[in-house]
C-alpha positions as YAML, in Angstrom:
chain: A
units: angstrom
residues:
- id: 1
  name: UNK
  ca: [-21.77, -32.82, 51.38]
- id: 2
  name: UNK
  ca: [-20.30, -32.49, 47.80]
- id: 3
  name: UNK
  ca: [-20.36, -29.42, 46.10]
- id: 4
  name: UNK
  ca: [-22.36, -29.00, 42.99]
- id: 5
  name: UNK
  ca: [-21.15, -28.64, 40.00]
- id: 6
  name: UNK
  ca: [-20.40, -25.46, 38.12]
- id: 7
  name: UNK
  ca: [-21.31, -24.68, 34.79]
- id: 8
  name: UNK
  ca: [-19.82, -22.07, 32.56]
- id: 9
  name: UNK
  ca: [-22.19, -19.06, 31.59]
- id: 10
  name: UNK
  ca: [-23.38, -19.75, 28.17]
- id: 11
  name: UNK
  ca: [-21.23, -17.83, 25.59]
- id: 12
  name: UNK
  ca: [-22.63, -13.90, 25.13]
- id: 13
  name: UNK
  ca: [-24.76, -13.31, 22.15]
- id: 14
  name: UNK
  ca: [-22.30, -11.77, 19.41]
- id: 15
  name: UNK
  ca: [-19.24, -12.83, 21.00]
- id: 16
  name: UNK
  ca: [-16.01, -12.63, 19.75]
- id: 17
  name: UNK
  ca: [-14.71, -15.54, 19.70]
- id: 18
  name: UNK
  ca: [-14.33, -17.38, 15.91]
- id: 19
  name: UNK
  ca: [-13.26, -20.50, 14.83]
- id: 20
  name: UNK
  ca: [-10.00, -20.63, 14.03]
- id: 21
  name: UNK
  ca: [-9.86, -23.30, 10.66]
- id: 22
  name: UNK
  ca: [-13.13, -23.62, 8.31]
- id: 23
  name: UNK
  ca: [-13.52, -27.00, 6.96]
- id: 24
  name: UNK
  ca: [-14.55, -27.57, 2.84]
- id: 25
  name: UNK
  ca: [-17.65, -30.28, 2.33]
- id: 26
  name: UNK
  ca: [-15.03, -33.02, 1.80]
- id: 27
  name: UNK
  ca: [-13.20, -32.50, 4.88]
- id: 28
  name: UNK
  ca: [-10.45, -30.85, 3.64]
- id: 29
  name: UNK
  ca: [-9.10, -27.69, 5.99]
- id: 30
  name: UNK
  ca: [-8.87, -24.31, 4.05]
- id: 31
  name: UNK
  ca: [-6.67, -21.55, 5.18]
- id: 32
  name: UNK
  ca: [-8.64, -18.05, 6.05]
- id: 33
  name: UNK
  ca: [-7.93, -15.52, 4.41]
- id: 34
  name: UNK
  ca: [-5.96, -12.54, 6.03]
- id: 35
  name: UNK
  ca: [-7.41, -9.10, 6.08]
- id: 36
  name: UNK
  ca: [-4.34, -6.51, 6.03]
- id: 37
  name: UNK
  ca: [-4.96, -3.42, 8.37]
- id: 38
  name: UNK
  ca: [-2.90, -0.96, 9.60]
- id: 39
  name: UNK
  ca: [-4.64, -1.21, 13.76]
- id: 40
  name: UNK
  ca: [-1.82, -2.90, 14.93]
- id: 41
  name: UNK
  ca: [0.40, -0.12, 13.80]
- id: 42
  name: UNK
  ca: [-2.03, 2.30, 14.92]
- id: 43
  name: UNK
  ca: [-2.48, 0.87, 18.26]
- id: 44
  name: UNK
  ca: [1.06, 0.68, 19.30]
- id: 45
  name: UNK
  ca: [1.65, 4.57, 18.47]
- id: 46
  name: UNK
  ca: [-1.34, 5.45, 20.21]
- id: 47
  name: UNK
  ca: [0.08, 3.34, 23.10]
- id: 48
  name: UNK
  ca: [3.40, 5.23, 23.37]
- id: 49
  name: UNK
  ca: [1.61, 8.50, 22.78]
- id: 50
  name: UNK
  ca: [-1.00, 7.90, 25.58]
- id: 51
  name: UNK
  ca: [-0.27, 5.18, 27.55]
- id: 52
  name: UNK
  ca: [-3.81, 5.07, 29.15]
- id: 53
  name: UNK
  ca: [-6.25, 6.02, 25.88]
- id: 54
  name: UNK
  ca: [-8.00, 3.33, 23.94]
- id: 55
  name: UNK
  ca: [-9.89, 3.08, 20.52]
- id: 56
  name: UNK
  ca: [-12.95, 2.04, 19.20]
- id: 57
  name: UNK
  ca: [-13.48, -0.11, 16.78]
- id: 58
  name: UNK
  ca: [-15.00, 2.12, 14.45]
- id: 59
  name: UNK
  ca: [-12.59, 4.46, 15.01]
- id: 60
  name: UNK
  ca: [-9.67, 2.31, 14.14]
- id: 61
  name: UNK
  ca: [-11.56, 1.57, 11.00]
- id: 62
  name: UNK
  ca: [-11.67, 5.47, 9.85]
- id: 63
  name: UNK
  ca: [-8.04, 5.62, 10.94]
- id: 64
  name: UNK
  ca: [-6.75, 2.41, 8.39]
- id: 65
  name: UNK
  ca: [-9.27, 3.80, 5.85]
- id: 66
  name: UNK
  ca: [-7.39, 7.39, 6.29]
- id: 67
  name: UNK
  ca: [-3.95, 5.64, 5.87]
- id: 68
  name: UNK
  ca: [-4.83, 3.34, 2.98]
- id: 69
  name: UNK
  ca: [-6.25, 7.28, 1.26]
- id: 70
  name: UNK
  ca: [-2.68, 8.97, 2.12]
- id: 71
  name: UNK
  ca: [-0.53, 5.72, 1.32]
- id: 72
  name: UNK
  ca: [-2.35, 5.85, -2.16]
- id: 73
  name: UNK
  ca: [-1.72, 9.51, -2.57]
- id: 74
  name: UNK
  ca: [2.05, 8.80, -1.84]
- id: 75
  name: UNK
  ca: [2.18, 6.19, -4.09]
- id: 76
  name: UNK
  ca: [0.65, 7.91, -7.29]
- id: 77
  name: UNK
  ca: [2.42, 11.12, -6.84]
- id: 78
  name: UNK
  ca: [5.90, 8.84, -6.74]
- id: 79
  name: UNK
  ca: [4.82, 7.24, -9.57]
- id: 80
  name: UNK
  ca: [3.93, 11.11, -11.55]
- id: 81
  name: UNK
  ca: [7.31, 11.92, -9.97]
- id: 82
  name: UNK
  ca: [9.52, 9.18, -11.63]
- id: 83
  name: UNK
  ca: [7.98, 9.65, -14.67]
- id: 84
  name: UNK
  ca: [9.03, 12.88, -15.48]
- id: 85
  name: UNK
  ca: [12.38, 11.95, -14.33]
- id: 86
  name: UNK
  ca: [12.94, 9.30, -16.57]
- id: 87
  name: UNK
  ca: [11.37, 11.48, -19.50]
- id: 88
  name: UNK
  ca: [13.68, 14.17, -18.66]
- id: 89
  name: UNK
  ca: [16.66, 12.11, -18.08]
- id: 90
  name: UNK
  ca: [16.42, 9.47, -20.79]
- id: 91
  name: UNK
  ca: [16.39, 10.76, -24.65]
- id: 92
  name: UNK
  ca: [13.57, 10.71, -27.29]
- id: 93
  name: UNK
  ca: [12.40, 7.62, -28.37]
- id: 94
  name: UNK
  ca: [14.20, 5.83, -25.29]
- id: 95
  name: UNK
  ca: [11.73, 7.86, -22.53]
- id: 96
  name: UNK
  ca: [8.80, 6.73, -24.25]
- id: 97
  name: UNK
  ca: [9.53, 2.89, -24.45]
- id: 98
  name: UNK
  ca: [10.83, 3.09, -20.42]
- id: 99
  name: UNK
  ca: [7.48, 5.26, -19.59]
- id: 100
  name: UNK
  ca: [5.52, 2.03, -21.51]
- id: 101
  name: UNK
  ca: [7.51, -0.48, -20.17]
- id: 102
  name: UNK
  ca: [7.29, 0.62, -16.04]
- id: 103
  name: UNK
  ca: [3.14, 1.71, -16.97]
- id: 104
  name: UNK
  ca: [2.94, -2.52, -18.21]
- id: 105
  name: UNK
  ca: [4.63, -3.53, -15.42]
- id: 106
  name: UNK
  ca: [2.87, -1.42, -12.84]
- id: 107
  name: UNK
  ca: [-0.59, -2.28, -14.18]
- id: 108
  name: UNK
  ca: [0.58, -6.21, -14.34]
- id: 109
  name: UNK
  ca: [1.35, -5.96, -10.57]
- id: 110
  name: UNK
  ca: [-1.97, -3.90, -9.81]
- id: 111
  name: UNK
  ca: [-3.91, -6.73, -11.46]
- id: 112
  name: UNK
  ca: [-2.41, -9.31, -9.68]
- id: 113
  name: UNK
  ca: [-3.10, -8.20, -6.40]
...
């Protein structure tokens, strides 16, 4: 006697599981757009820290929302930091136009992102 079929379990409400490329009205595929996160990072030091421990979601959120905070910190001391080394290294008139000219660039690169 043959055997009767099998059908897969209908997917879980909520799953997972996305579709990998979006397609535009006129057919044309668009590229997703990347989300940049520091879990991966986070995962694989937790990993060689405790071999056996896991994370929650959530909690991985918290912990790339903490290192975007610090990472911005850094970043904006360095920035007071080299400041008042070039004022203090670089004469008069010459400090001010170098302070201007990293501030432009700096806020050009900000906007662009």
């Amino acid at each position: 006697m043959p055997e009767p079929a099998k059908f897969a379990p209908p997917p879980k409400k909520g799953s997972k599981k996305a579709v990998t490329k979006a397609q535009k009205k006129d057919g044309k595929k668009r590229k997703r757009s990347r989300k940049e996160s520091y879990s991966i990072y986070v995962y694989k030091v937790l990993k060689q820290v405790h071999p056996d421990t896991g994370i929650w979601c959530k909690a991985m959120g918290i912990m790339n929302s903490f290192l975007n905070d610090i990472f911005e910190r850094i970043a904006g001391e360095a920035s007071r930091l080299i400041q008042t080394a070039v004022r203090l290294l670089l004469p008069g008139e010459l400090a001010k136009h170098a302070v201007s000219e990293g501030t432009k660039a700096v806020t050009k690169y900000a906007s662009s992102k």
